[in-house]
N, C-alpha and C positions, 0 to 999 in steps of 0.2 A: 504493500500500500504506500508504505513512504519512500518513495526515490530521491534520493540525493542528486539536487541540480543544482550546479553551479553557473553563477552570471559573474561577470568581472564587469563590474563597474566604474570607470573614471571620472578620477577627481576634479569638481570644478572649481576654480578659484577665486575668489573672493569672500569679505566679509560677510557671509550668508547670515542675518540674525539667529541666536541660537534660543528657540523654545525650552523652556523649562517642562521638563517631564508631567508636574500636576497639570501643567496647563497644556499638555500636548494628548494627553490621557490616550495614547497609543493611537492618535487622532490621523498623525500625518498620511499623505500619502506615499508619493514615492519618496525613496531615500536616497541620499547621493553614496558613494564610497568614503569612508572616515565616518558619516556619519555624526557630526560633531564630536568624537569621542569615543563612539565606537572603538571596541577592542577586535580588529575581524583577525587578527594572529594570523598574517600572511598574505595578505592583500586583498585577497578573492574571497566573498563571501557567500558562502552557501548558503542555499535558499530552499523551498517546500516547491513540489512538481504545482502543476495547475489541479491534477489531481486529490493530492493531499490537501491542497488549499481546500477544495472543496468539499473533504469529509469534515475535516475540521469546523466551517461554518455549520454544516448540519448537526455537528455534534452540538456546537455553542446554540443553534433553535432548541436543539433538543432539552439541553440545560434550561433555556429560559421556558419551557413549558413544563417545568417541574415535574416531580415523583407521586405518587398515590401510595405507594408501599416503598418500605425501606428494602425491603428487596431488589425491587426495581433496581432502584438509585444503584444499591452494593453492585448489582450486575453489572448494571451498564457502564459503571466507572472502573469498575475490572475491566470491561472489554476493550474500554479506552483506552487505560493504561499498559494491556497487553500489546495493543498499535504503537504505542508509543517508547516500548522498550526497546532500546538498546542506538533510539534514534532522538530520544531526551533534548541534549543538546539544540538538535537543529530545531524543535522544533518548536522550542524555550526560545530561541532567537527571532525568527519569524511572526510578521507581525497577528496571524491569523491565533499562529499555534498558540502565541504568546497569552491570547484574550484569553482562549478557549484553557490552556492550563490555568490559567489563573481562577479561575470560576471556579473548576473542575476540584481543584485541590482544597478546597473547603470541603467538598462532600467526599472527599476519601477519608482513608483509616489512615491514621498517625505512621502506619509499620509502611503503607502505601506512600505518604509524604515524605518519608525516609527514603525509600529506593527511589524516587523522584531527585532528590539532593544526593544520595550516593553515587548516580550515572553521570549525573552534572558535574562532579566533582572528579571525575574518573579516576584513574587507578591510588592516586595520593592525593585526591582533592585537589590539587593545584588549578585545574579548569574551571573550578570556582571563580576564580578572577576574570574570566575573558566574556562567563554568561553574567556575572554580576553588574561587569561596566558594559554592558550592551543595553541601547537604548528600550529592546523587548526584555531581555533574558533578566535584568535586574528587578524587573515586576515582579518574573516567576521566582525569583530567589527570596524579595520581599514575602508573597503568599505564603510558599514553605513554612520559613522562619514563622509568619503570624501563626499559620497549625499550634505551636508549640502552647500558645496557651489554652489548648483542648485536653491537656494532658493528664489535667485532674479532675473530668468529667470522665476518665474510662475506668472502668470498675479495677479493683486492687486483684485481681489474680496474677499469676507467676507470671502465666504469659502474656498479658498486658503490661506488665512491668518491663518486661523485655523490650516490645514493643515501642511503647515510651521512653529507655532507655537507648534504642536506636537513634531516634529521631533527637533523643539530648544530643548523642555522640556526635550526629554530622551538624548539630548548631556548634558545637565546640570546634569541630572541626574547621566550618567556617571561620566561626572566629579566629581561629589559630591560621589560616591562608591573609585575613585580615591587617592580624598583626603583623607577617609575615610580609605583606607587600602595606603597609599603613599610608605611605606618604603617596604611593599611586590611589590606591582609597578613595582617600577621604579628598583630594584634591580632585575628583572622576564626577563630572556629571550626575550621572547615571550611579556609580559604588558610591557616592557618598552615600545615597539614599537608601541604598542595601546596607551601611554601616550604621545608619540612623536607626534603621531597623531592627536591628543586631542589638544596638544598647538597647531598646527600649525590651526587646524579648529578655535578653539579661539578666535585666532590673524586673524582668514580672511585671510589663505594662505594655498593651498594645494599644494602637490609635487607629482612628478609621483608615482602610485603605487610601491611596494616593488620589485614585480614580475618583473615589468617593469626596473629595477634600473640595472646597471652592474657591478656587484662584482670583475670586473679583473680591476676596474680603479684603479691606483697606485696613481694619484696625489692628495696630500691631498691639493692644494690649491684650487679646483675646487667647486662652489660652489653649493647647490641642485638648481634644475629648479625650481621655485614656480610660483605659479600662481593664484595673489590676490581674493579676493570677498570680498564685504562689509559683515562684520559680525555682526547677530544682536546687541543690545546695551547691552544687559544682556551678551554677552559671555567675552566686554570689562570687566567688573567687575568680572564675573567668573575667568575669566584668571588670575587677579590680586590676588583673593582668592588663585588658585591653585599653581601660582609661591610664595607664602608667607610659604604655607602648605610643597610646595618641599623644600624651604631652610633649613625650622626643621630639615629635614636627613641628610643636606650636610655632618656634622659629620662622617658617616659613610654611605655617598656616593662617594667623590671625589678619594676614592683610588680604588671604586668600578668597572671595565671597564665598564660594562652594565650602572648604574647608573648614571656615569659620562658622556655619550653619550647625555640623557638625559637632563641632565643642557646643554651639548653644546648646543640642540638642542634650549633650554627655550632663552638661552642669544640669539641666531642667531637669531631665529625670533621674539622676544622682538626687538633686535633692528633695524631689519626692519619694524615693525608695531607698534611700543610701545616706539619711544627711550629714554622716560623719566625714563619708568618703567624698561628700559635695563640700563639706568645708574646706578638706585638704586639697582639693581642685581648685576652688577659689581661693585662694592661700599661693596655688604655685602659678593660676595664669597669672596673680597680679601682681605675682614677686618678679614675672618675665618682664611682661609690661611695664613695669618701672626703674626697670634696673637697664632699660635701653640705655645706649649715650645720648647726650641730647647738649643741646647750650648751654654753657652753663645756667645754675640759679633756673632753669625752666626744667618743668618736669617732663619726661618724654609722654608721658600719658595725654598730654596735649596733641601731639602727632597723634597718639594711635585712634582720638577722639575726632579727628579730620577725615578719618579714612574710613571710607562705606562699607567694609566688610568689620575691622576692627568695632568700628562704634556701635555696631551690633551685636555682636561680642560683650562688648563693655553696658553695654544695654541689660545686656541677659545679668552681667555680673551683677549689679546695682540690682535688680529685681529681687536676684537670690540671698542679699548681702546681708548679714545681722549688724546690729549697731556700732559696734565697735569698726568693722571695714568700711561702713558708709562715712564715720566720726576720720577715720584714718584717710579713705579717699578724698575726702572735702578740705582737713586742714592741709594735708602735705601734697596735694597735687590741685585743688579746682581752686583754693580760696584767690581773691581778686584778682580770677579769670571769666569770672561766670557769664558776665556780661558780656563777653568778647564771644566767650563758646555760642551763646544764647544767640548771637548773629550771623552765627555759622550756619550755611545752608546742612551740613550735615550733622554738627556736635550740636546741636540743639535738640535733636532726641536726646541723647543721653544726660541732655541739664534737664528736660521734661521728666524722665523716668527718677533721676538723685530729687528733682522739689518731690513726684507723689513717693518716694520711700523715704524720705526724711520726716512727711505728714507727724509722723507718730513720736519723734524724736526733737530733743532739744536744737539739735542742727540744726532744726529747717530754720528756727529766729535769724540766726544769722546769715542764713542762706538768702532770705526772705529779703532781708537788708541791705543786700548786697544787689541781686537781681531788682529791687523795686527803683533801683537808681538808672537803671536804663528801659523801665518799659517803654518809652516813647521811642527813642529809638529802635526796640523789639516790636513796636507794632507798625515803625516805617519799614521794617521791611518784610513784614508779614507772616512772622512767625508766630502767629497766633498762641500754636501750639502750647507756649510758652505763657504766655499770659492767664489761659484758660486755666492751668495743670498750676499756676502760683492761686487763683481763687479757689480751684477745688482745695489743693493743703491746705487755704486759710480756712475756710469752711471744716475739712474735717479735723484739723490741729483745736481749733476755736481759738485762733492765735491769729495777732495783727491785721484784724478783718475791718477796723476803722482807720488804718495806713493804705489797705489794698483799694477801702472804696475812697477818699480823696484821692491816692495815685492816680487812679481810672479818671475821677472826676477834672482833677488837671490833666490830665493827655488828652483826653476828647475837649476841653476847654469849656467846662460848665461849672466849673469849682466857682469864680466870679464872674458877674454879680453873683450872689444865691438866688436869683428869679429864675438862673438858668440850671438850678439841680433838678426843677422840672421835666428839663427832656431829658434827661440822664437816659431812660429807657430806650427810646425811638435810637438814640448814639450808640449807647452800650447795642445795641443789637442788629444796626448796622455796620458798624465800626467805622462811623464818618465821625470828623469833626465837628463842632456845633457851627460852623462859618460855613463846611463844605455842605452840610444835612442842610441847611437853612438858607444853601446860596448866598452867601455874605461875605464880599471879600474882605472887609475889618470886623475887626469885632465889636467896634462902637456904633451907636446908633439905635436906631430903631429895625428891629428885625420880626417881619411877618414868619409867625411861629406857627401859621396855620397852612401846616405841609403837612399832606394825607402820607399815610404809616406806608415805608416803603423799603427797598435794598436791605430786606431783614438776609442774614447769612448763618450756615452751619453753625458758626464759631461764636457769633455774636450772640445765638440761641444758648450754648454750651455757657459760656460767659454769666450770660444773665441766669441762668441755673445754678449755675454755683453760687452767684451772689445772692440768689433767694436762699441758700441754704446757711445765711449769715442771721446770728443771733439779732443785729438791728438791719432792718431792710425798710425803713419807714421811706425813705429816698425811693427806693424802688416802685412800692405802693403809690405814694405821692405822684409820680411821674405815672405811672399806670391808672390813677383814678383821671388824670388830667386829658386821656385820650379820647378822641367823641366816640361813639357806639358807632360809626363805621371804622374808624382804626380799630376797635376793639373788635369787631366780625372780619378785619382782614388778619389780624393777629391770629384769631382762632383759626381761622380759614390756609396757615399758609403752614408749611411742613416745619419751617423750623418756629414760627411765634408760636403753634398751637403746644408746644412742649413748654415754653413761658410762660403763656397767661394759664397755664394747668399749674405746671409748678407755686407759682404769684399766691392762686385762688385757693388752694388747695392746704399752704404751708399756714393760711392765713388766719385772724382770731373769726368768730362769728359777726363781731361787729365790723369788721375792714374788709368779711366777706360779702357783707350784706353792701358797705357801700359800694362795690365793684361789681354787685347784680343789680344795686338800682341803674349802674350806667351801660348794664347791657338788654335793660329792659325796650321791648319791641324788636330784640333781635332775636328771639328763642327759639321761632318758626326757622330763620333761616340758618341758624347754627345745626338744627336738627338736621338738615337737611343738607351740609357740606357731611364730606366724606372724615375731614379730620376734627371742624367744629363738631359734630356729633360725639365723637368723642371726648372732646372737653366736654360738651356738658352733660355725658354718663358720670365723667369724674366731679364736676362739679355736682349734679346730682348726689353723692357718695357720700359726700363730705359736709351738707348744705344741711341747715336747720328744718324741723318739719314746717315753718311757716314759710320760708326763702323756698321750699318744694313746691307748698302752697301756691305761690304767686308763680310759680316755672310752670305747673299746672295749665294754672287758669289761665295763662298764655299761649298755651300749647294746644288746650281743647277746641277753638272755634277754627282753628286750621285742621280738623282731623281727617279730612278727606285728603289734603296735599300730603299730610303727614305718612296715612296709611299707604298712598298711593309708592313714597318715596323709598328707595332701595337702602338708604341709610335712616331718615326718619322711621319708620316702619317697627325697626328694633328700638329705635326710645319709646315710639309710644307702647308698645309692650313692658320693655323693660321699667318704665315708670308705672304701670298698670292704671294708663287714662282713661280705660274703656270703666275700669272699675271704679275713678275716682267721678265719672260723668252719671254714673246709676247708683252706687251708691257711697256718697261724698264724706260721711261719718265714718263707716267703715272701714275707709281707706285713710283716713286720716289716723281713728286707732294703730292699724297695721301700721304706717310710719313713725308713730311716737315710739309704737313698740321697739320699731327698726332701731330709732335716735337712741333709746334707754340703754341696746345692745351695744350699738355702738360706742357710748360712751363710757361704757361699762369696760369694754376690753380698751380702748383708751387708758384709763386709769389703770389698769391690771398691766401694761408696758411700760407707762412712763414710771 
């Protein structure tokens, strides 16, 4: 069935952009020779006949129509694996074979995913490297390795023990080819992600497949989904081997991209499963990192904070760091640099990531001190980032949160007169100034202040969220009661004001929530009926006295035909039970006092 055909492919030259694996998800079509990285070990790359290609898809139909009996399944993935013996290799490398193993090896037996990596590996595992850094073959070595945490769902007999004991021996195995070739590894497209993989089996923790991952998430604070298993005890000391063999390269890993991923990867899950062994990791990348040569009187940790692999590195460390390394990192390498790093297109993550892990420590005061001196400068050049991540530490330290909101209020230019703390809100959340927001090239004079709510942004939403989370927010409110009811329905209405005026209303007493629904009164109908207003005022509803319900009510009832009709109104009027509070008005009124009484009950029982 499988004939070996070989194509000899030549190389085209030029910079081709090179796709990253999760985002290529075995996507491409043709491939060129190299391959970006490919290992073809000889030039010519072997390939599946047209034949073979085509069992393989049927097989992958066949997979995706699933088993009715576990019979079935055992069978049919025997007969599979009977095609596939002794032609493993080729057919792990190929883009078809590649899909269809990868599936495939979930529903086999642990003894069955073993001789799958013992043929890969052939006579001394050494072939392990050539299927690992291959843009297919490194999927199929990933799938393997995840099997491993199935190992303690198979019953405890002799011969399941063996079984399982198999499938340890060729992860150790790997690992030991690993170590064995490290610096090709971890520096390999394609291996590093097979090494990624490696630790995380190690440590007793696997993440969702690669395929399965979503390459559009922007937010680098999120962190991967894992999902533990006891690992055997041989893979605890394995690990410690392999993390010892990775630090040899850091030299000429941390300014690596690919490479540097890699350590992130070692430090994260070290110190979720290892934290002793993640201390001494973070102990020796940052004794490397500092002990560079550098100019004198500057620390080299400046450099390695300029370079886009490194400062993700250094990212990862500050995340992991306990007090005493964050206290050690800020005096003897960041103190009055902050502000200069802070306007660096790239060391400004990692001054974002040292303000939120300082939150909890006495550091951040002076941290706080130091960066508050150049916010205007950090907001000419748009590093937001930075600004947002100093009001959330002040909000959650409850530390210097009446320096942060003057700061804001001088840089947007509303600090004087105080007639201008009033637009504080519309500024804070466009991030204009009060001359540019108001069209006013000086700042004297007389300026028409009546400009409909506009250029609301991501950041300027984020911003003003952290500032509602400050102990005095009367500035806030004040500037939010001053808006007329249509800035207040474009607010509700726009993807980033509608998470402000929720936050604002929601944070707020009964009496400052009450004056901020008399200035949204005559808008209730039409907030019910925006896709995001509707949602502010479920939450506002949530959190609303039963007489402030009362009047949302009796607002909402004489439009109950637009209401019922509308794909968003629809669920409020349900969710408020209007049909119940229009027949019978007492009864419903009971049921929400009752609501208020619960609610303020578990209120009390948190704070």
């Amino acid at each position: 069935m499988l004939e070996k055909a070989e194509e000899q492919h030549t190389k085209k030259g030029g910079g081709q952009k090179r796709k990253h694996p999760d985002e290529m998800g075995h996507g491409e079509g043709k491939r060129k020779g190299g391959d970006g990285g490919d290992n073809t070990r000889g030039g010519a790359r072997k390939r599946l006949d047209a034949l073979s290609v085509g069992y393989f898809r049927r097989v992958g139909d066949r997979l995706g129509e699933g088993f009715e009996e576990d019979e079935e399944r055992v069978m049919f993935v025997e007969n599979v694996l009977t095609e596939i013996r002794g032609k493993a290799a080729l057919v792990a490398t190929d883009l078809t074979g590649s899909i269809t193993l990868q599936r495939l090896l979930p529903l086999a037996s642990l003894d069955q995913v073993a001789e799958v990596l013992t043929e890969l590996g052939g006579e001394t595992g050494a072939e392990l490297t050539a299927v690992s850094c291959d843009r297919c073959g490194g999927h199929v070595v990933e799938s393997a390795l995840r099997q491993m945490s199935r190992w303690t769902e198979s019953p405890t007999e002799p011969e399941e023990e063996e079984v399982c004991g198999a499938l340890e021996a060729q992860v150790l195995s790997l690992s030991q080819v690993v170590r064995d070739n490290s610096e090709e590894f971890v520096k390999h497209t394609y291996g590093s992600h097979v090494t990624r993989t490696l630790i995380h089996v190690l440590a007793g923790c696997v993440g969702p497949p690669r395929t399965e991952s979503r390459p559009g998430t922007k937010n680098r604070n999120v962190p991967p989904q894992l999902t533990d298993f006891e690992a055997p005890t041989s893979f605890w000391y394995e690990l410690k081997s392999l993390t010892e063999t990775l630090m040899e390269n850091i030299n000429s890993s941390v300014t690596d991209a690919v490479a540097s991923a890699v350590f992130q990867t070692m430090l994260t899950v070290c110190h979720r499963k290892r934290p002793k062994l993640c201390k001494k990791l973070l102990a020796s990348v940052m004794q490397y990192l500092t002990s560079r040569s550098a100019a004198p009187g500057v620390s080299p940790l400046l450099v390695f904070l300029k370079d886009q692999a490194s400062s993700r590195l250094i990212e990862t460390i500050i995340l992991l760091s306990h007090k005493s390394l964050l206290r050690d990192l800020y005096k003897n390498h960041l103190k009055d640099h902050l502000v200069d790093l802070a306007l660096h297109p790239i060391a400004n993550f990692p001054v974002q990531r040292l303000t939120a892990a300082s939150a909890k420590h006495k550091v951040f005061l002076t941290l706080f001190d130091q960066l508050v001196q150049g916010v205007e400068a950090i907001l000419a050049v748009g590093h937001m980032g930075v600004i947002v991540q100093l009001a959330e530490s002040c909000a959650e330290s409850g530390e210097k949160q009446e320096e942060m909101m003057q700061c804001l209020l001088r840089a947007f230019h509303c600090a004087e007169p105080g007639s201008r703390h009033v637009s504080c809100l519309p500024l804070f959340m466009s991030l204009l100034t009060y001359e540019v927001y108001y069209h006013s090239d000086t700042a004297e004079g007389n300026i028409n202040t009546e400009v409909p709510l506009s250029s609301m942004c991501y950041h300027g939403s984020r911003l003003v969220q952290a500032l509602a989370k400050f102990k005095e927010r009367s500035l806030l409110l004040s500037s939010l009661r001053s808006l007329t009811p249509a800035d207040l329905l474009t607010l509700a209405s726009d993807p980033s004001g509608s998470h402000v005026l929720q936050a604002l209303i929601t944070t707020s007493s009964d009496k400052g929530r009450g004056k901020i629904l008399k200035r949204l009164e005559g808008q209730y109908v039409q907030l019910a009926c925006s896709r995001l207003g509707s949602r502010v005022l479920e939450a506002i509803w949530n959190t609303a006295s039963v007489s402030h319900r009362q009047n949302i009510a009796q607002e909402l009832v004489p439009g109950e035909s637009q209401l019922r009709s509308d794909q968003f109104a629809r669920h409020v009027w349900a969710k408020f039970a209007l049909s119940h509070f229009v027949q019978r008005k007492a009864h419903w009124l009971e049921i929400q006092t009752g609501e208020s009484k619960k609610r303020k009950l578990f209120s009390d029982i948190l704070e």
